[in-house]
C-alpha positions in Angstrom: 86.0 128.9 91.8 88.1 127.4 89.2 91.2 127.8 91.0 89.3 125.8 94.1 88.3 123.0 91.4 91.6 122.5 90.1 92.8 122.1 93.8 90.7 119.4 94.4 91.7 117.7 91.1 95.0 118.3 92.2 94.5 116.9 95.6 92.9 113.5 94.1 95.4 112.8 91.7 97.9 113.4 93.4 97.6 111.1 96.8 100.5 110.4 99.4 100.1 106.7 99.1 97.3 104.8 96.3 94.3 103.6 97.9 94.9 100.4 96.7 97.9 99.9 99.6 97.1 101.0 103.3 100.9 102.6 104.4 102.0 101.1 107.5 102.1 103.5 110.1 105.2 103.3 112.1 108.6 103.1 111.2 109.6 99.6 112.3 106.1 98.7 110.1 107.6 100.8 107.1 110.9 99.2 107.2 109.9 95.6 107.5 107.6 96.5 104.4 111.0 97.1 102.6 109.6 101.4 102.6 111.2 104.9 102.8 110.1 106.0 106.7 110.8 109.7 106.7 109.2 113.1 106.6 107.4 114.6 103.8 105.5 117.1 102.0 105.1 120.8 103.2 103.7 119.2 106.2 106.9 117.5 106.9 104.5 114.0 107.8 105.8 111.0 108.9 104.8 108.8 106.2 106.1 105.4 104.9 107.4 105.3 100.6 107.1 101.6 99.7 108.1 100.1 96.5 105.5 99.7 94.3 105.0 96.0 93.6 104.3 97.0 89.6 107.2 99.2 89.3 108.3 99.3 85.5 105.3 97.7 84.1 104.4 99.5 80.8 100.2 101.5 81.3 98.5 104.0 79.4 96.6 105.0 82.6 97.2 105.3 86.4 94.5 103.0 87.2 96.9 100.4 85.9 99.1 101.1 88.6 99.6 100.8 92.3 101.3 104.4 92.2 100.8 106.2 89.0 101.5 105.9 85.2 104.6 107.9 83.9 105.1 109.8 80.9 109.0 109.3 79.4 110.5 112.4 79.8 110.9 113.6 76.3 107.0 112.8 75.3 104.9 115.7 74.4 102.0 117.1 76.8 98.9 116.0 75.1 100.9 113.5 72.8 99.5 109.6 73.0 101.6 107.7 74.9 102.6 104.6 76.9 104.4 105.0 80.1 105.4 103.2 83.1 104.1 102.4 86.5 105.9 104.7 89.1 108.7 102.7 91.2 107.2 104.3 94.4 103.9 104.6 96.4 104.5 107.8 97.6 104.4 111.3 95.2 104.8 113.8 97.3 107.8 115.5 96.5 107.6 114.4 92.6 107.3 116.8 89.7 105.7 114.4 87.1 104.0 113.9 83.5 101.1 111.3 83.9 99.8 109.3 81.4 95.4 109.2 81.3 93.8 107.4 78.8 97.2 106.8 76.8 97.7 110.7 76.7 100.1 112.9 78.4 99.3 115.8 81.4 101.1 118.5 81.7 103.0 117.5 85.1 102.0 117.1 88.3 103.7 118.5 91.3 102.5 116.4 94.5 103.7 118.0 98.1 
């Protein structure tokens, strides 16, 4: 059961693309976006990577961000800290610390 539940945590933190953009769904779509068209995940989908427009910006959450909030590299898990907004929309692929409430997660591997 808590294998299941940590699945589904996994799966909801760790989406393709953030709600808050709708991917566009072809190539020539992706491209004129200025996105990544190409296959990803295990699933090898077609899906678009865009830029994230907030790329950079300094968070202590993901809900700050189009993408996600990033832990620097060398910060502790379960230290407080600031991070930045992911340059990308899509995580799959990513191995990565987040930042929740101005603490980091151990990270989060997204395919």
């Amino acid at each position: 059961m808590r294998a299941v539940v940590c699945g589904l945590i996994l799966l909801s933190a760790v989406s393709p693309v953030s709600p808050a953009a709708a991917a566009p769904a072809t190539r020539a779509e992706c491209e004129a976006a200025g996105g990544r068209w190409g296959r990803y995940g295990i699933r090898q989908q077609e899906l678009c990577d865009l830029p994230a427009r907030d790329a950079g910006k300094a968070c202590t959450d993901s809900s700050a961000c189009v993408s996600a909030c990033i832990a620097p590299a060398s910060a502790p898990v379960g230290s407080q800290a600031e991070g930045t907004c992911y340059g990308r929309t899509l995580l799959l692929g990513t191995c990565l610390k987040h930042v929740r409430g101005g603490v980091v997660t151990p990270p989060l591997c997204g395919d």
